[in-house]
N, C-alpha and C positions, 0 to 999 in steps of 0.2 A: 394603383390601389392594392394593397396588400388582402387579400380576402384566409380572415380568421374564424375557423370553426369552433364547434361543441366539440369536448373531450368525447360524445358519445359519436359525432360524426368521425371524427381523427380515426376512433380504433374502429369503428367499421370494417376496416380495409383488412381488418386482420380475421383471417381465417385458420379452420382446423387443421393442424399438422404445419401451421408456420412456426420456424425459430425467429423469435425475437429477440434481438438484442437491447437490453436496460445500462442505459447510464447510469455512471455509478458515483458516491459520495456525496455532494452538495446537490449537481445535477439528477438525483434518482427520483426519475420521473412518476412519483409516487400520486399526481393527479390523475393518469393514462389508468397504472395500474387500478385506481380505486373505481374507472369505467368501466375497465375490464373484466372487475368480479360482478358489476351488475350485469355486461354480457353475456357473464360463464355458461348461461342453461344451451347458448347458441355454439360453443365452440367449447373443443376436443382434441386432446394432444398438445398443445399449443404448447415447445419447448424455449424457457427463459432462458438464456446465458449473458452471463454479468460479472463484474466483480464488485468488492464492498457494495452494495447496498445497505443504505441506509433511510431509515424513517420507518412508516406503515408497512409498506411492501406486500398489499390485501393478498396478490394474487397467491403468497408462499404459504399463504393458513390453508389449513389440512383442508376443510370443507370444499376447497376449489380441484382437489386432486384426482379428479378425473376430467378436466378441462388444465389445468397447468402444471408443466415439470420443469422442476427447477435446478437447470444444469450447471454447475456453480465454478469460475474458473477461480477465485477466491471468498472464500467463504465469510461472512459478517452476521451480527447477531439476529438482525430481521429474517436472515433464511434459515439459520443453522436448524432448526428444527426440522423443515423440509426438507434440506440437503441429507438428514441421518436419519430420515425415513425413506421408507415406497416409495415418494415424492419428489424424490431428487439425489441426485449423486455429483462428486467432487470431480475435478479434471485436474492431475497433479501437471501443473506446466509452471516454465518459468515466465514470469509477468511478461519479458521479451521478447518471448517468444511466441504469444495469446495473438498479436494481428497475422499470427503465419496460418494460426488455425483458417480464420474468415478467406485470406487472398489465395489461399491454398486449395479452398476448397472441401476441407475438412469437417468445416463450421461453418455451413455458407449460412448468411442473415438474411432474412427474410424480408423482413419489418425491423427496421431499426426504432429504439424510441430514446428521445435524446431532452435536453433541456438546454436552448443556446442565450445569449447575449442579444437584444433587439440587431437587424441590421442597419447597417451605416448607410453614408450618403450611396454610396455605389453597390447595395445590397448585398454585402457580408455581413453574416452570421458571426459569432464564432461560439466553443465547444466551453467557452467558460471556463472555471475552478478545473475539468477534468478533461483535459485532451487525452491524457494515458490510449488504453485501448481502441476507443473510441473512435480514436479519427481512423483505425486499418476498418472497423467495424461499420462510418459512413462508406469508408471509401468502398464498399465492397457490397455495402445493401442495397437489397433489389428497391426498396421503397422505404420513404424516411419521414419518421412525422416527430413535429418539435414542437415541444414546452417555449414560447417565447416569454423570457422573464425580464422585466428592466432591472430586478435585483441583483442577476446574475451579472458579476465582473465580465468586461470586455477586456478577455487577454490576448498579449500577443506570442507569435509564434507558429504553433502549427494548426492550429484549431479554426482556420476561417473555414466557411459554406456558405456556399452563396444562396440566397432566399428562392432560390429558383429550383434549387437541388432539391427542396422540400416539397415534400404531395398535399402532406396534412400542419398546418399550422395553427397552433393554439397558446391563446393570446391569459396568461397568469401573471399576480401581481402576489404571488403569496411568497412569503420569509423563506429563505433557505434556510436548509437543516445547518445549525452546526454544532461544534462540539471543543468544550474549553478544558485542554491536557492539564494545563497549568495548575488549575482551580483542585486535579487530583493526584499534583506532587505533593507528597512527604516527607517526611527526615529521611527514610530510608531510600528512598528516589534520587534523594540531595546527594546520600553519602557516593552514591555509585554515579551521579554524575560528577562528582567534583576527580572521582579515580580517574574516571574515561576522559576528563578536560586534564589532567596531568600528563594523560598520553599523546595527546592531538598538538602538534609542531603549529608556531605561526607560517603563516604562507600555506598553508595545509586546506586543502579541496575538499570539501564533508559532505555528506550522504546521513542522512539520519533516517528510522526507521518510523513507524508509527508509534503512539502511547507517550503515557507517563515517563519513561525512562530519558528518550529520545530528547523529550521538552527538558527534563531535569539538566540533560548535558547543557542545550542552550541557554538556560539560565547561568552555568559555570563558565561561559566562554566569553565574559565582557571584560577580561585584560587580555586575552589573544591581540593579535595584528595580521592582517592581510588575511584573512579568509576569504575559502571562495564555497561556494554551492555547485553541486551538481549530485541532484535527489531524484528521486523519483515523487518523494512528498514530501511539501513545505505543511507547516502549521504555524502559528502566532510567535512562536519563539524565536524566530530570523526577520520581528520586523526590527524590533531595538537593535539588532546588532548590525542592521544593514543602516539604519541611521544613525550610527553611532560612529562609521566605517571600520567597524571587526569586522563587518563581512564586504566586501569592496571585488572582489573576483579580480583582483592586478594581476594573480602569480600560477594562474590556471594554465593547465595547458591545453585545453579546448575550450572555445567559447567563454573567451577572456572579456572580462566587465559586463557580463550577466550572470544572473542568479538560472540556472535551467533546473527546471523539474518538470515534471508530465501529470501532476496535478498537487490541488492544495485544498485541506480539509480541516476549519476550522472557526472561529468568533465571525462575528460582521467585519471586525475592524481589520482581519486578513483579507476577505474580500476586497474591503474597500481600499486597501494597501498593494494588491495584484491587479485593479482595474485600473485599464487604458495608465501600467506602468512600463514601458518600452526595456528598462533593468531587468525586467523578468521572464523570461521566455518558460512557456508551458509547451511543450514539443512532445513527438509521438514515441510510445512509452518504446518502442523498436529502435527507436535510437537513443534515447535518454539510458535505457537501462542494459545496450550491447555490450558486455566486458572488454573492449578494442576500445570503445569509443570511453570506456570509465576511464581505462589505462593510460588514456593521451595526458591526463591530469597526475602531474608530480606532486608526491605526499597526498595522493588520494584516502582519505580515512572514512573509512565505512562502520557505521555505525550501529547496530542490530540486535534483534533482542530474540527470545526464545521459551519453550515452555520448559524444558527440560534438557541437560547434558549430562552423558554417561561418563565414566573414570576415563574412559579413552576419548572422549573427543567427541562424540558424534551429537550431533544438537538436533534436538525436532523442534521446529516450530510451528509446525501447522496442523497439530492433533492430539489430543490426551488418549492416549492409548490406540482403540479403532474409533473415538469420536474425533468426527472432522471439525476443526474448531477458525480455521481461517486460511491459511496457503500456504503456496511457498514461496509464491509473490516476486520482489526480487531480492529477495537474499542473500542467492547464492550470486546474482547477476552483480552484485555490489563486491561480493566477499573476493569474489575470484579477481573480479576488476581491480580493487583496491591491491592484493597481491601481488599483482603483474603490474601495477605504477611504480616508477621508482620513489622509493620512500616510502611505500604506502603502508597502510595498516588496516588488516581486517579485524575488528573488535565486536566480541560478542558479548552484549552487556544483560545481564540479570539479576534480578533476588536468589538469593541463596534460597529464601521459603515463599512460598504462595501465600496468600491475605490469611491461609486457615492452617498455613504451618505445616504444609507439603514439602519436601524436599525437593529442592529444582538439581540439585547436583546428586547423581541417584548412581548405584552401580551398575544398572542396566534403566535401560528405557523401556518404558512401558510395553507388553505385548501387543504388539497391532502398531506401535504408536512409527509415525514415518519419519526417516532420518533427512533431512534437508540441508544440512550444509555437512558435510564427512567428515569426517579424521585427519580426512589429508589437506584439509581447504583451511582446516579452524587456527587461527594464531594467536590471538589475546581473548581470555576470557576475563570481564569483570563484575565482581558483587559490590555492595558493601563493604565486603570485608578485605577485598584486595585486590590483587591483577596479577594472574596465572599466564606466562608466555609458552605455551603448547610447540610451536612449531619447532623440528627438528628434535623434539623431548623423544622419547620410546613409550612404551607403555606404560611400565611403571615409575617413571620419571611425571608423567603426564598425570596420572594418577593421585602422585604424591602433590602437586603442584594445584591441582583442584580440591584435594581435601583439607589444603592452607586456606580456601579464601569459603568454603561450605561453612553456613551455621553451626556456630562451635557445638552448638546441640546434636549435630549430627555427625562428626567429624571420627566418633565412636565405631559410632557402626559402617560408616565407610571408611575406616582403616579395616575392617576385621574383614571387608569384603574384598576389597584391597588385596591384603597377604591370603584370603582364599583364592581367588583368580590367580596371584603371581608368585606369592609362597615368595 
């Protein structure tokens, strides 16, 4: 007999000056957290580390921040305001590198809090929609308390726990978050996926990033042949092309006739396309996203987006200026991988302008703002307006080559800065 508690029993266990670790995307155990801030008057210090969360997230609101700190190893919109206050600060790491923090000793977890899949006959668990971090973060917590959901998908891969591993169990039937890319592509979304699907080879192993842009390319990819996956995140956009066999995993070079990724964040109807499907392996974000193991896949194309890139190359994606706006995730974990596959292709896909007609292609990057993939890593950039091949350019070759595909509106004033820097 399975013995299931009160969300207020589960977090009992959690005391002052414990790190706790928060699952993150579909799984963000935003039940535990909304106990937790009626606990808050008992408990002090108590440091979060997480990536994406999403939904409520009670404990990141300012009123709690002398009971919660929110140590953010990727940053999303529920915390971001914690994270760029008193309240919290960023951890710049690569996404593959986040279970070294926990097994290292670095980051040791406290209290884990998780949201899994009912257990089976033989009492596995598993880590659902988000194996990513998670499983280095069970494997390594001192004590574990779990959201058990029957909504949550049973995947396969790396994400089983056995019902035994858990101290506190809590038994919910509520909707998972999710969230439809689709629904906010537009023409200009279109135009830049349809570039970034002119560059991507049949037989070609893809990696897509999160957002609008990422979805727009899969919508451009249903006359390709033989694709394969290996992401770090699935969304809605690879179910039609995996029933349609454009995406079929034949010509991979690791983990051939699966789709792998380390987690998926998206409609019902992905969920229920990733549960108890044996074609898709959700595995631990330490090996899904090690640049060796990207590399094993011929014609690896990585696919990635950004907030801003400078005339030379250098791309920030995870801050407008000194505000922390998201990570650096795996990026660079893809960009470098995709580079060292034979064939492959690292692509960095953006708008030329932000929704309020910001320049994304700028002569310099913001003050404060942090560089996440280099100079030396960057090989295709795409807008809208075109597809700049960087690698092997100089500087002013590279220069020239980015202010072809910038907002013709701005192409003015990044020539003029242009021949100020290079004359």
């Amino acid at each position: 007999m399975i013995n299931y508690v009160s969300p207020e029993e589960a977090v009992s266990i959690i005391k002052s000056g414990d790190r706790i670790f928060g699952h993150g995307s579909a799984c963000t155990p935003n039940l535990l957290y909304d106990e937790l801030g009626k606990q808050s008057s008992r408990l002090k210090d108590v440091e979060m580390v997480s990536i994406t969360q999403q939904g409520n997230v009670e404990i990141a609101k300012p009123q709690y921040k002398d009971s919660f700190y929110i140590n953010s190893l990727f940053t999303s919109a529920p915390v971001r305001e914690a994270v760029n206050s008193e309240n919290g600060d960023y951890v710049p790491i690569f996404l593959s590198e986040i279970p070294i923090l926990f097994k290292n000793g670095i980051l040791p977890i406290d209290v884990a809090l998780i949201t899994v899949s009912p257990p089976d006959a033989h009492g596995y668990c598993t880590l659902g929609s988000s194996v990513d971090v998670a499983r280095g973060a069970i494997d390594t917590a001192k004590r574990i308390i779990a959201i058990v959901n029957p909504k949550m998908p049973r995947t396969h891969g790396d994400g089983m726990i056995h019902i035994n591993r858990i101290e506190k169990l809590v038994w919910s039937e509520e909707e998972l978050l999710t969230i439809n890319y689709s629904e906010k592509v537009g023409e200009e979304e279109m135009k830049i996926g349809r570039n970034v699907a002119e560059l991507i080879d049949d037989k070609a192993t893809i990696q897509m990033g999160i957002g609008t842009i990422p979805d727009a390319v899969l919508q451009c990819l249903h006359n390709h042949k033989d694709l394969g996956v290996h992401t770090e995140m699935l969304s809605d956009g690879v179910i039609d092309l995996i029933k349609n066999d454009v995406i079929n995993n034949k010509y991979k070079g690791t983990h051939a006739n699966r789709t792998i990724t380390s987690f998926c964040f998206g409609t019902r109807r992905l969920y229920d396309f990733v549960d108890d499907n044996p074609a898709v392996a959700f595995m631990d974000v330490q090996h899904v996203n090690f640049p060796i193991n990207i590399m094993k896949n011929k014609k690896m194309h990585a696919i990635n987006s950004a907030i801003e890139i400078d005339l030379t190359g250098q791309v920030c994606a995870d801050s407008i200026g000194t505000y922390q706006f998201s990570g650096i995730g795996g990026q660079m974990d893809f960009m470098r991988g995709a580079a060292l596959s034979e064939g492959g292709k690292p692509i960095m896909a953006l708008s030329s302008r932000t929704k309020k007609g910001v320049p994304r292609i700028v002569p310099f990057l913001k003050q404060g703002a942090g560089v996440v993939t280099t100079r030396g890593h960057i090989h295709y950039v795409v807008t809208e307006f075109g597809t700049a091949y960087l690698y092997g350019k100089n500087l002013r070759q590279r220069a020239q080559a980015l202010i072809e595909i910038s907002h013709p509106d701005d192409r003015e004033m990044l020539d003029r800065a242009a021949f100020e820097r290079f004359k």
